[in-house]
N, CA, C and O atoms as CSV, one atom per row, in Angstrom:
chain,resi,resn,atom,element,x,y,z
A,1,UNK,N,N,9.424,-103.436,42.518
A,1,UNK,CA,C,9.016,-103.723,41.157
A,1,UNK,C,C,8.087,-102.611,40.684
A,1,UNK,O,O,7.037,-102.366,41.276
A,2,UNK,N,N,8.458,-102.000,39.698
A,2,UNK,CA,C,7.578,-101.167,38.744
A,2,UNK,C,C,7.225,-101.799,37.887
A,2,UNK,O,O,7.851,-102.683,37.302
A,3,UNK,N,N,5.963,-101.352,37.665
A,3,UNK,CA,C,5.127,-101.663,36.268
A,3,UNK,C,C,4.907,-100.419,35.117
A,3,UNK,O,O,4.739,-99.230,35.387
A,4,UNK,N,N,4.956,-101.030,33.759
A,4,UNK,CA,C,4.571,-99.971,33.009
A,4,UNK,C,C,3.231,-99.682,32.940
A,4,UNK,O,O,2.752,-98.815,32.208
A,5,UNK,N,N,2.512,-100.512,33.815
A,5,UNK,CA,C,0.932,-99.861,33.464
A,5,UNK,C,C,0.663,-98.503,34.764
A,5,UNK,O,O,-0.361,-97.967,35.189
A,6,UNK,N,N,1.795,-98.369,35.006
A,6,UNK,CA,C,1.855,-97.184,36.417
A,6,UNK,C,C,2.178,-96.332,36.405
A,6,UNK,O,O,2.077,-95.531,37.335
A,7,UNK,N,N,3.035,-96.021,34.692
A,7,UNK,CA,C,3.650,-95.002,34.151
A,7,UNK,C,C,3.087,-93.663,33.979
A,7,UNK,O,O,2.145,-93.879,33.216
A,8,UNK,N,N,3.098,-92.395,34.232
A,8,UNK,CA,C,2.370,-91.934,33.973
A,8,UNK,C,C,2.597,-91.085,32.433
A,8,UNK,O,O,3.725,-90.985,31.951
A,9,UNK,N,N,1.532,-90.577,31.839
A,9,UNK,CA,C,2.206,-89.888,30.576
A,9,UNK,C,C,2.844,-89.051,30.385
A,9,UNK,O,O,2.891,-88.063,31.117
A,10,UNK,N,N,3.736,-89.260,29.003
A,10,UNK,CA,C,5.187,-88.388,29.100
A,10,UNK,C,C,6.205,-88.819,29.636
A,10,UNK,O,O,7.255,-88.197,29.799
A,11,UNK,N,N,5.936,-90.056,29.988
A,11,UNK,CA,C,6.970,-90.460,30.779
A,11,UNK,C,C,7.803,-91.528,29.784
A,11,UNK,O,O,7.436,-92.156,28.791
A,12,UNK,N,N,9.070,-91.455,30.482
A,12,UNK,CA,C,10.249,-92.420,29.385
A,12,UNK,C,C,10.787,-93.038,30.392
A,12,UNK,O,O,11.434,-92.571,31.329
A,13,UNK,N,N,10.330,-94.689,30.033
A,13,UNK,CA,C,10.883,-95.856,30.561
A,13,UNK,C,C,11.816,-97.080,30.351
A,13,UNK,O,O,11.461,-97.529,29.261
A,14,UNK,N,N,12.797,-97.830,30.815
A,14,UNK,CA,C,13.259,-99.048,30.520
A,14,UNK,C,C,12.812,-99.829,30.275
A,14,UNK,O,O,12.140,-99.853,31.306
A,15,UNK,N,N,12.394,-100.914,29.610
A,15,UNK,CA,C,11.893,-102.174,29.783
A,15,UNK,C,C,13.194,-103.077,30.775
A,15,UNK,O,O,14.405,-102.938,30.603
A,16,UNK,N,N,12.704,-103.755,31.540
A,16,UNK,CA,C,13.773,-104.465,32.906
A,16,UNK,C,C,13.293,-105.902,32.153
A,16,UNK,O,O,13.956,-106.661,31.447
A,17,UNK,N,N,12.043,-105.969,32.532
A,17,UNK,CA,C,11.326,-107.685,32.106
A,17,UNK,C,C,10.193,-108.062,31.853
A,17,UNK,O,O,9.331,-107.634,32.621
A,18,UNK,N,N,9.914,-108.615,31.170
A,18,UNK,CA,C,8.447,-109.175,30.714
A,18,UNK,C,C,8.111,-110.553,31.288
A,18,UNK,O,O,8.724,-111.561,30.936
A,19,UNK,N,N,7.132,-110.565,32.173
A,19,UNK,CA,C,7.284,-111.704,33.694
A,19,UNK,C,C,5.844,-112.680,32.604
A,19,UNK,O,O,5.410,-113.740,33.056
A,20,UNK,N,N,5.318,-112.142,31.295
A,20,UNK,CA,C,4.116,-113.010,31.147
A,20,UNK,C,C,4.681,-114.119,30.259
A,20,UNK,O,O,5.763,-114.160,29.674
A,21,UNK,N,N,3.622,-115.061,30.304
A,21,UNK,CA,C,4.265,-116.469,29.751
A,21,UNK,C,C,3.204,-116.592,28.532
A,21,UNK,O,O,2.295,-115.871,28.121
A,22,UNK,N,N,3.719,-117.783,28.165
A,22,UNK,CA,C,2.747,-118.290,26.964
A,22,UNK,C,C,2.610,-117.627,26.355
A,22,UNK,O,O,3.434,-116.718,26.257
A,23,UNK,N,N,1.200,-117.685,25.370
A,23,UNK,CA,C,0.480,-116.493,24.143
A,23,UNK,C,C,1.349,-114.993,24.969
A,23,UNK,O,O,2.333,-114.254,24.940
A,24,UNK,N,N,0.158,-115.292,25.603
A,24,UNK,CA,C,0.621,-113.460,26.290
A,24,UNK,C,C,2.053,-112.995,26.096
A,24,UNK,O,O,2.415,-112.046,25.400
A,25,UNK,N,N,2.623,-113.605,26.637
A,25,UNK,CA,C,4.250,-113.824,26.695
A,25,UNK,C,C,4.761,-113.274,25.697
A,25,UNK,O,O,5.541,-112.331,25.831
A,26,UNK,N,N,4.330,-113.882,24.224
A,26,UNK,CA,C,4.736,-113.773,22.747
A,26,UNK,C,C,4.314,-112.991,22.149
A,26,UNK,O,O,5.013,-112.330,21.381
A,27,UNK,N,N,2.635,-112.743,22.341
A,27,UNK,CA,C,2.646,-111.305,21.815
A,27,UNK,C,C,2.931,-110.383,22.549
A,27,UNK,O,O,2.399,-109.299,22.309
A,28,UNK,N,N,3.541,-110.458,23.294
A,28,UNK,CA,C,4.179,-108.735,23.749
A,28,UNK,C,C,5.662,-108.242,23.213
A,28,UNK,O,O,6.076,-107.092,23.069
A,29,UNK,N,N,6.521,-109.888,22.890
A,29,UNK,CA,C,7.483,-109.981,22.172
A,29,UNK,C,C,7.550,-109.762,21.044
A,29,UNK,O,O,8.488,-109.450,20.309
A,30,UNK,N,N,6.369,-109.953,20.867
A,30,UNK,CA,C,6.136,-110.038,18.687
A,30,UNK,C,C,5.450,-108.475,17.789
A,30,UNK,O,O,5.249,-108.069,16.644
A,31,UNK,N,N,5.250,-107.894,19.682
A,31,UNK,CA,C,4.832,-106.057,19.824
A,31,UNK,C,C,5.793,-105.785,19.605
A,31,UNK,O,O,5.779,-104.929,18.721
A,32,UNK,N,N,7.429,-106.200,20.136
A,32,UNK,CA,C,8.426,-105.190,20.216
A,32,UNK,C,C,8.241,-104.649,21.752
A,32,UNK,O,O,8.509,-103.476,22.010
A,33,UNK,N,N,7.856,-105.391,22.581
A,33,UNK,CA,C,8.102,-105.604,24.296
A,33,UNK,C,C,9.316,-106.467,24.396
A,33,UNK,O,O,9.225,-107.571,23.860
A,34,UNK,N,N,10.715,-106.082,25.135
A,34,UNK,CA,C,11.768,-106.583,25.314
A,34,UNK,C,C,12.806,-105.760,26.196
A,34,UNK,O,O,13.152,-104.579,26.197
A,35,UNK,N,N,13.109,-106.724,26.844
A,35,UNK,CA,C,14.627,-105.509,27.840
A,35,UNK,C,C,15.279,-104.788,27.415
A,35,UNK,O,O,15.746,-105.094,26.318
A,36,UNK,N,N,15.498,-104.070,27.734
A,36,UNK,CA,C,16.623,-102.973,27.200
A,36,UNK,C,C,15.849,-101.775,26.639
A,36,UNK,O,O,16.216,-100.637,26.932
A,37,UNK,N,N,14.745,-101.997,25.809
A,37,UNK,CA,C,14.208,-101.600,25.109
A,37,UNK,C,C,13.430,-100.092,26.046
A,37,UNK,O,O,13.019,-100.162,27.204
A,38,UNK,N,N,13.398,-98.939,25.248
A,38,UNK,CA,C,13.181,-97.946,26.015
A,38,UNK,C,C,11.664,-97.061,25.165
A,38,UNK,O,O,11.570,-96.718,23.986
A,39,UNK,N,N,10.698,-96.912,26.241
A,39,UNK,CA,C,9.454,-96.777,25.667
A,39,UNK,C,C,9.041,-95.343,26.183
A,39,UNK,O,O,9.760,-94.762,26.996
A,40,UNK,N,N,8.145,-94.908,25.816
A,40,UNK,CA,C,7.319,-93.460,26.058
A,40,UNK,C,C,6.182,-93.835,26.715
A,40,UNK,O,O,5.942,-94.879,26.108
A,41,UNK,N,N,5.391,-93.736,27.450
A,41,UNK,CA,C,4.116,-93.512,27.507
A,41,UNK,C,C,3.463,-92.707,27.061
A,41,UNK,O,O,3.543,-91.748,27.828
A,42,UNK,N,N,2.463,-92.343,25.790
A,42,UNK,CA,C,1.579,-91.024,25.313
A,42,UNK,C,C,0.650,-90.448,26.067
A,42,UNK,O,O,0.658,-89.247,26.336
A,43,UNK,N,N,-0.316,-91.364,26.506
A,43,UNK,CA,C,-1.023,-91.183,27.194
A,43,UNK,C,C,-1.965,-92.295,27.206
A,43,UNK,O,O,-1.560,-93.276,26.583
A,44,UNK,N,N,-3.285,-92.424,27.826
A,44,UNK,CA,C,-4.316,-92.986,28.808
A,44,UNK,C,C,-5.260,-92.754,28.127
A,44,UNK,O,O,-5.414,-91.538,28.019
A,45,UNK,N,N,-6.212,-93.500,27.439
A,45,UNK,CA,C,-7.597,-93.453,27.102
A,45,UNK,C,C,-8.319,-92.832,28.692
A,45,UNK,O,O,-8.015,-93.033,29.867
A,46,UNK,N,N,-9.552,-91.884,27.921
A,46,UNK,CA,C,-10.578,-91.352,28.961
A,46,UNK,C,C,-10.760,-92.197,30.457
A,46,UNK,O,O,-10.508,-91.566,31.483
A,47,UNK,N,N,-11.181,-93.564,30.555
A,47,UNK,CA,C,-11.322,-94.125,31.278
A,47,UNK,C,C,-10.524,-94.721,31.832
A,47,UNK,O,O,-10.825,-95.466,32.764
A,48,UNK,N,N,-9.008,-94.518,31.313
A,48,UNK,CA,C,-7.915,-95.343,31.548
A,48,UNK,C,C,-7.477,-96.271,30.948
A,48,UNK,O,O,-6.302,-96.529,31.207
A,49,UNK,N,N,-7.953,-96.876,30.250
A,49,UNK,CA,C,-8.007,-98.123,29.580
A,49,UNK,C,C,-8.313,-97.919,28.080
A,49,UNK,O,O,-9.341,-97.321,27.761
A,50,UNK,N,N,-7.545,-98.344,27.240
A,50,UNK,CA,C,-6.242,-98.849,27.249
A,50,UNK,C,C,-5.178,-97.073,27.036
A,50,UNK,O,O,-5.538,-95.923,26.785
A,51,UNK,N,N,-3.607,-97.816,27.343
A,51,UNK,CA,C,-3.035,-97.126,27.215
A,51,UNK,C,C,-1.943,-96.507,25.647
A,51,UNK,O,O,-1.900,-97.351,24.752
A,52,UNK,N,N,-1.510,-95.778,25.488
A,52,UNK,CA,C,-0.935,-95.841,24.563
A,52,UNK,C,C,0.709,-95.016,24.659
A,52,UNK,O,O,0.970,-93.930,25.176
A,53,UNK,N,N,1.805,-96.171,23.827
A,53,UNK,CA,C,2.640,-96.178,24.174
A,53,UNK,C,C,3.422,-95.754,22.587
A,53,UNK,O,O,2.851,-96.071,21.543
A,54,UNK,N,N,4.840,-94.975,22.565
A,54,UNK,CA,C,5.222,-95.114,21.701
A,54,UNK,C,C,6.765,-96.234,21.570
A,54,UNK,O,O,7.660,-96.030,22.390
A,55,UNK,N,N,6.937,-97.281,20.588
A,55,UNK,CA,C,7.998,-97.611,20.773
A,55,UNK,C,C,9.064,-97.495,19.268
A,55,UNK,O,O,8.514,-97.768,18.201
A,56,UNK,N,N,9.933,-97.261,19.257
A,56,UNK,CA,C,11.070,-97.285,17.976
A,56,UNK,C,C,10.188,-96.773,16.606
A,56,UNK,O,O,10.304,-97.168,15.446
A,57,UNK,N,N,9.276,-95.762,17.162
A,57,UNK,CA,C,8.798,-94.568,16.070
A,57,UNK,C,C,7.304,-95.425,15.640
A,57,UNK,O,O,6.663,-95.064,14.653
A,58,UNK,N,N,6.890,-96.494,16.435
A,58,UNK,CA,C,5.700,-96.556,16.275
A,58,UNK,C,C,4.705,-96.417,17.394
A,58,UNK,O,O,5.061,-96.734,18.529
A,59,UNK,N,N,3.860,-96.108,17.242
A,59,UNK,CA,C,2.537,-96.195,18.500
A,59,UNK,C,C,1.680,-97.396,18.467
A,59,UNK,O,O,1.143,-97.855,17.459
A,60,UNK,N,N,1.579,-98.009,20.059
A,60,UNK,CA,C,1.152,-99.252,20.608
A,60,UNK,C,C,0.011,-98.901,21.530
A,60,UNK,O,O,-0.093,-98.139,22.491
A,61,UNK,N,N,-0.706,-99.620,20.982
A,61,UNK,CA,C,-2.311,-99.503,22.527
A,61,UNK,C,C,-2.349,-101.083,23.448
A,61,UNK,O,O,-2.646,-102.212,23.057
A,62,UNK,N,N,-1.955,-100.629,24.668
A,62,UNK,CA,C,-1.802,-101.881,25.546
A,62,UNK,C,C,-2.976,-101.665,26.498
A,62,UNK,O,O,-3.236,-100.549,26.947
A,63,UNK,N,N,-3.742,-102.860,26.823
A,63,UNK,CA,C,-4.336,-102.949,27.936
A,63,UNK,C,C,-3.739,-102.449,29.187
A,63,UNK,O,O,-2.515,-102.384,29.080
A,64,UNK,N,N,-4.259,-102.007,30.540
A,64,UNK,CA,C,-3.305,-102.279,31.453
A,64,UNK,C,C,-3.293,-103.621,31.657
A,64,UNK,O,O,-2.200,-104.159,31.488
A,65,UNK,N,N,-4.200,-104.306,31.972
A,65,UNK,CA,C,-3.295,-106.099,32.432
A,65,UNK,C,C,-2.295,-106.545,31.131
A,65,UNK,O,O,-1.716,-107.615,30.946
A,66,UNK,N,N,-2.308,-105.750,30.594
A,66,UNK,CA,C,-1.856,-106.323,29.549
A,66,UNK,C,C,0.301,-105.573,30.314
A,66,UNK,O,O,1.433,-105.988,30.561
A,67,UNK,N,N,-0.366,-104.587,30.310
A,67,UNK,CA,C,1.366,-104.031,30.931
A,67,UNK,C,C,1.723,-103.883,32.328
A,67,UNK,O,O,2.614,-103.211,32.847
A,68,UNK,N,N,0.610,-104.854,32.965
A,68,UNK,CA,C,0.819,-105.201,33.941
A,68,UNK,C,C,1.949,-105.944,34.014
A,68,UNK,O,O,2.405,-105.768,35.144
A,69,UNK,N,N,2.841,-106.898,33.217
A,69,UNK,CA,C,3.213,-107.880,32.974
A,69,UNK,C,C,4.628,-107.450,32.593
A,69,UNK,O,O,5.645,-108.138,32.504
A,70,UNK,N,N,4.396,-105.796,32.336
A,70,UNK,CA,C,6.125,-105.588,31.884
A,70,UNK,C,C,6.577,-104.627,32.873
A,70,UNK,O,O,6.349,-103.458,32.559
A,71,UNK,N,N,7.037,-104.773,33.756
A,71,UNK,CA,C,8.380,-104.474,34.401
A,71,UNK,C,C,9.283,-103.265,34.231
A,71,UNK,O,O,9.883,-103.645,33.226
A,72,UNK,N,N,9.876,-101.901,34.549
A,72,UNK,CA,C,10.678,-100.847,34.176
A,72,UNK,C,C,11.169,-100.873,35.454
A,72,UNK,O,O,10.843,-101.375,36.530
A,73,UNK,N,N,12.456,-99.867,34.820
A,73,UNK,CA,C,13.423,-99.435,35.502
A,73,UNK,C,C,13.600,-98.182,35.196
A,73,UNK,O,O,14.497,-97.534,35.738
C-alpha cells in the first residue's frame, strides 16, 4: 500500500482508494479525491505540513493525515 502523503514532489500519481470514512471520507470526495483520478504533487510546505497538490487544473493543500487516507498506484 502506497500513500499519497509519501509522494514526493513532482511526482504524478493514481488515486487506487480513499480508505477514510465519514466527514473525512466526504470531504476528500467533495475535494475531488476519487479513483481513477490522477494527481501531481507540487510540493511540501517548509516543515512538511501541509502538502500541496494539483488536481484537474486546480491546486489543493492537504494535511498529511489528511492523505494519509488516500491510497496510489
Amino acid at each position: 500500500m502506497t500513500l499519497l502523503s509519501k509522494t514526493p514532489p513532482g511526482g504524478s500519481v493514481s488515486i487506487k482508494q480513499v480508505t477514510a470514512e465519514g466527514k473525512l471520507g466526504q470531504r476528500l470526495m467533495d475535494l475531488g479525491l476519487y479513483p481513477g483520478l490522477t494527481v501531481k504533487v507540487v510540493r511540501n510546505a517548509p516543515l512538511e505540513d501541509p502538502m500541496e497538490i494539483e488536481i484537474n487544473g486546480y491546486f489543493l493543500s492537504l494535511r498529511h493525515e489528511e492523505a494519509d487516507y488516500v491510497e496510489i498506484s
